[in-house]
C-alpha positions in Angstrom: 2.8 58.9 59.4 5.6 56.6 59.4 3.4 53.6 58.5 2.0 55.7 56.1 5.4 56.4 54.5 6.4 52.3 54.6 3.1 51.8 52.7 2.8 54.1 50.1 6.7 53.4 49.3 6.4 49.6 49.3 2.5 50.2 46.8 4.7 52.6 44.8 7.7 50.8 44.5 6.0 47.3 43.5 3.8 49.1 40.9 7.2 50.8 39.6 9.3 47.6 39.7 6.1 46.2 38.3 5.8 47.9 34.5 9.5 48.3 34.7 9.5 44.7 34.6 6.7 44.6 32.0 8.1 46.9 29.8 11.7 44.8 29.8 9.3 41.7 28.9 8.0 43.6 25.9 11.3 44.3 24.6 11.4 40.2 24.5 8.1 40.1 23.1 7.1 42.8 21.9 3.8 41.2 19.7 0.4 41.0 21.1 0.2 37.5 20.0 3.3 36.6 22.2 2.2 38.8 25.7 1.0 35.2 26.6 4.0 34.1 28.1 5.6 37.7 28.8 2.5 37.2 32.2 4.0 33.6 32.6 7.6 34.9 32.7 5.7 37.7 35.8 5.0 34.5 38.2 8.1 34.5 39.1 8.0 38.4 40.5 5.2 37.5 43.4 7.3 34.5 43.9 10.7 36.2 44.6 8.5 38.7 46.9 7.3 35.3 48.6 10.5 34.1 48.9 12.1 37.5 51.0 8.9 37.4 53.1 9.7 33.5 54.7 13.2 34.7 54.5 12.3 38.0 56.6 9.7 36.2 58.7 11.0 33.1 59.6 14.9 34.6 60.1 13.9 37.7 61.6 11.5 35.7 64.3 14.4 33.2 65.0 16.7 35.8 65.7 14.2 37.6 67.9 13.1 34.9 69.7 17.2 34.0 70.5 17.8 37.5 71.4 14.9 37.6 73.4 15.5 35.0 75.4 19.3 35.8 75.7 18.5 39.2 77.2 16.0 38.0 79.5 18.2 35.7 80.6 21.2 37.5 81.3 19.1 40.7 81.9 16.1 40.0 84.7 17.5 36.3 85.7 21.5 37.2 86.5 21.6 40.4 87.6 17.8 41.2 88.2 18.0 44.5 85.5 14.0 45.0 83.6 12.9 44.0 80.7 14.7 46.5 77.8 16.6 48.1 80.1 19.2 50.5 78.4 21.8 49.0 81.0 21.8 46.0 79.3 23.8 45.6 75.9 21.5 42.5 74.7 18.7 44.5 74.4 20.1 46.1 71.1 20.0 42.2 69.5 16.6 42.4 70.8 15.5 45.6 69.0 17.6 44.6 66.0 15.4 41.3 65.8 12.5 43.0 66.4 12.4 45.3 63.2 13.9 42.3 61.4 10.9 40.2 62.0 8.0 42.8 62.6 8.6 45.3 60.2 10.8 44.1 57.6 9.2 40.9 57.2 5.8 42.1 57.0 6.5 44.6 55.0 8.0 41.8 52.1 5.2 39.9 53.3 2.5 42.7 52.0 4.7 43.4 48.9 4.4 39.7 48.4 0.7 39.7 48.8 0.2 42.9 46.5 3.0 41.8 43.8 0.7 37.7 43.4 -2.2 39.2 43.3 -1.7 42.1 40.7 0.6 39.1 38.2 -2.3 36.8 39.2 -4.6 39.4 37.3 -2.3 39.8 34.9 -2.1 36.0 33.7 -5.6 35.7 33.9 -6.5 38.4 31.8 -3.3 37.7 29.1 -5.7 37.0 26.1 -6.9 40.5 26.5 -4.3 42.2 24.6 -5.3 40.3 21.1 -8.6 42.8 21.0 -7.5 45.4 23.7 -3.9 46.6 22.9 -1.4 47.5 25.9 -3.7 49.9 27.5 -5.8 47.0 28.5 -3.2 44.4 29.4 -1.9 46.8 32.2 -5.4 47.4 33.4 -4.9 45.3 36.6 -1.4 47.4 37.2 -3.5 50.7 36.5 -6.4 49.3 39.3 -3.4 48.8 41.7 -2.1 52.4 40.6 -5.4 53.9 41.1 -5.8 52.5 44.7 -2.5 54.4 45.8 -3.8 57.3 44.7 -7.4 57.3 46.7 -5.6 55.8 49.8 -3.3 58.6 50.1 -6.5 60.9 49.4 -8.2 59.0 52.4 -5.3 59.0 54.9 -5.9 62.8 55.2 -9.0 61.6 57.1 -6.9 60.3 59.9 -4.3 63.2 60.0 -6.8 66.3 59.1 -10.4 65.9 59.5 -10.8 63.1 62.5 -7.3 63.0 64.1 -6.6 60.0 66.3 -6.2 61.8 69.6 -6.2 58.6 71.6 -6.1 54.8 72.0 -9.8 54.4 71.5 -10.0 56.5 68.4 -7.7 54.2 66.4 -10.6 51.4 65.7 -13.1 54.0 65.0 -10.4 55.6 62.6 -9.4 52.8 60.7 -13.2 51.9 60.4 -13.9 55.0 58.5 -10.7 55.0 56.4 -11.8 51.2 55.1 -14.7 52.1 54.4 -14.6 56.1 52.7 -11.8 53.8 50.6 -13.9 51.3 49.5 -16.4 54.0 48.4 -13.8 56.3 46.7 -12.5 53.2 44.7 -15.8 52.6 42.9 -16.1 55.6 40.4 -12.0 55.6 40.5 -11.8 51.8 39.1 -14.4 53.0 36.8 -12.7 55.7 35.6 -9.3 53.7 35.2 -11.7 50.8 32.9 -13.0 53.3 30.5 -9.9 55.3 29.9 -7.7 51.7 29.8 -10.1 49.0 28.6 -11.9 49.2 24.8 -16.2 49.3 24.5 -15.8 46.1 24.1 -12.9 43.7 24.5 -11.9 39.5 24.0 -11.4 37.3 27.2 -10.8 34.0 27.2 -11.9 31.8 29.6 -9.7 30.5 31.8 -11.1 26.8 32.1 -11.9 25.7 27.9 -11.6 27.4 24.8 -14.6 29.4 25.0 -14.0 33.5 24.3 -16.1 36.1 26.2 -17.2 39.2 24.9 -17.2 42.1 27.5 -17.1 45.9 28.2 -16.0 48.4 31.2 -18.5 48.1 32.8 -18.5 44.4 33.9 -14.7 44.9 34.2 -15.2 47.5 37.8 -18.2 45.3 38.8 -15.5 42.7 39.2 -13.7 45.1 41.2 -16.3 46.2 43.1 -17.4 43.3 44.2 -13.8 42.4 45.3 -13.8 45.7 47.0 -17.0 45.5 48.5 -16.6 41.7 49.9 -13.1 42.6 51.3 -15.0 45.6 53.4 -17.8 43.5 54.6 -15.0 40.6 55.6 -13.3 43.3 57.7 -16.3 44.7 59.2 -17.7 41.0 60.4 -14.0 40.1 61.8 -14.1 43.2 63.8 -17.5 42.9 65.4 -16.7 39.3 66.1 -12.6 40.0 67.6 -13.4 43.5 68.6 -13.5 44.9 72.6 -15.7 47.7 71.8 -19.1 44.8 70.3 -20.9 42.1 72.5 -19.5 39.0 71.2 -16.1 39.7 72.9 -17.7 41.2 76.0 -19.6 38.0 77.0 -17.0 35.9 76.2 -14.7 38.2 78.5 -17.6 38.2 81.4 -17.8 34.8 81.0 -14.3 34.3 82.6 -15.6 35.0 85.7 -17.0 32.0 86.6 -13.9 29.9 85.5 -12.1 29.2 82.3 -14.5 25.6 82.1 -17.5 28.4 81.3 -15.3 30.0 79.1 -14.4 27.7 76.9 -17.3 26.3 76.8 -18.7 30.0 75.5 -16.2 30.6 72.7 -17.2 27.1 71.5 
């Protein structure tokens, strides 16, 4: 639950921040003609979302590692206490670094992620406001909007109807919330294209000069496939990294006889 609440915040907050930011541009630019360069002027969101991320990352892992080090030091070397004992004060520094790098920092790091990729859609699809109005320029912001709303629908899954009572359920959990997502996002993106996006809309290309003519439809087939490829990536990483498939196990039994067969194996 309190992953859940640092995700839905951080979605709902760069959607917010998003069309807040959007709507300021508009005030600039307030012509269909001239939304061109209100997306170029976006860039630079994702890019200060980048820039917290190394900041977060790369400061909060420093300071981590330092603290870390100190505290084991002074800690299990000196005066023989364990590792995060409460009895020793540079444990706190520790901790501190800890959220710092691992929680903070990954958190800017997916708000990063989620903030290019949504302006990314946006300057892509720019031209589409000459033929589609504002409804269809913000179509990418209402796909990101829309995924909020079934992942919140599927965490339920987790919490309600198959709980995770322990350690081994987690995998088996997440499996099924990737993929009921996945399957809930199809007739939601297709929803969200025919209430935002015209019958039939201008795109230009974005290599020549060349305008294409499309509709809804091929609009959440875009998605879909999107959606669809990043489910079957997940599902071939965790067959290939997980414990519970063969691919792991033989590599695992294949220690056994030395780490010369071992290597040799993952090779």
């Amino acid at each position: 639950r309190q992953r859940s609440v640092m995700g839905f915040a951080l979605c709902g907050l760069g959607i917010f921040m998003l069309y807040v930011t959007l709507l300021a541009f508009r005030i600039h630019y307030p012509e269909p003609e001239q939304w061109v360069h209100l997306t170029e002027c976006l860039t630079g969101y994702g890019l200060g979302g980048s820039s917290i991320a190394m900041f977060g990352r790369v400061g909060g892992g420093i300071y981590t590692k330092a603290a870390d080090v100190g505290a084991d030091l002074v800690g299990k070397v000196v005066h023989g206490i364990p590792e995060d004992d409460p009895r020793n004060p540079a444990t706190i520094a520790d901790n501190v670094g800890d959220n710092v790098g691992d929680v903070a920092g990954m958190g800017s790091d997916l708000f990063g992620s989620f903030a290019e990729a949504t302006c990314a859609a946006l300057v892509l699809g720019s031209s589409i406001g000459l033929s589609g109005g504002w409804d269809a320029m913000v179509f990418p912001v209402a796909v990101s909007a829309v995924g909020v709303f079934v992942c919140l629908i599927c965490s339920f899954i987790a919490t309600h109807i198959k709980p995770v009572k322990s350690e081994a359920d987690v995998e088996s959990a997440l499996k099924l919330q990737l993929i009921s997502t996945t399957v809930l996002m199809i007739p939601a993106v297709y929803i969200a294209a025919t209430t935002f996006l015209p019958e039939a809309f201008k795109l230009r290309k974005t290599v020549g000069v060349d305008v294409l003519t499309l509709n809804p439809w091929e609009a959440t087939l875009c998605v879909i496939m999107g959606a669809v490829g990043g489910l079957i990536i997940g599902l071939i990483t965790e067959y290939y990294t997980s414990h519970s498939y063969a691919p792991v196990r033989e590599l695992a039994d294949s220690c056994k006889t030395g780490a010369a067969t071992n290597m040799i194996y993952g090779i």
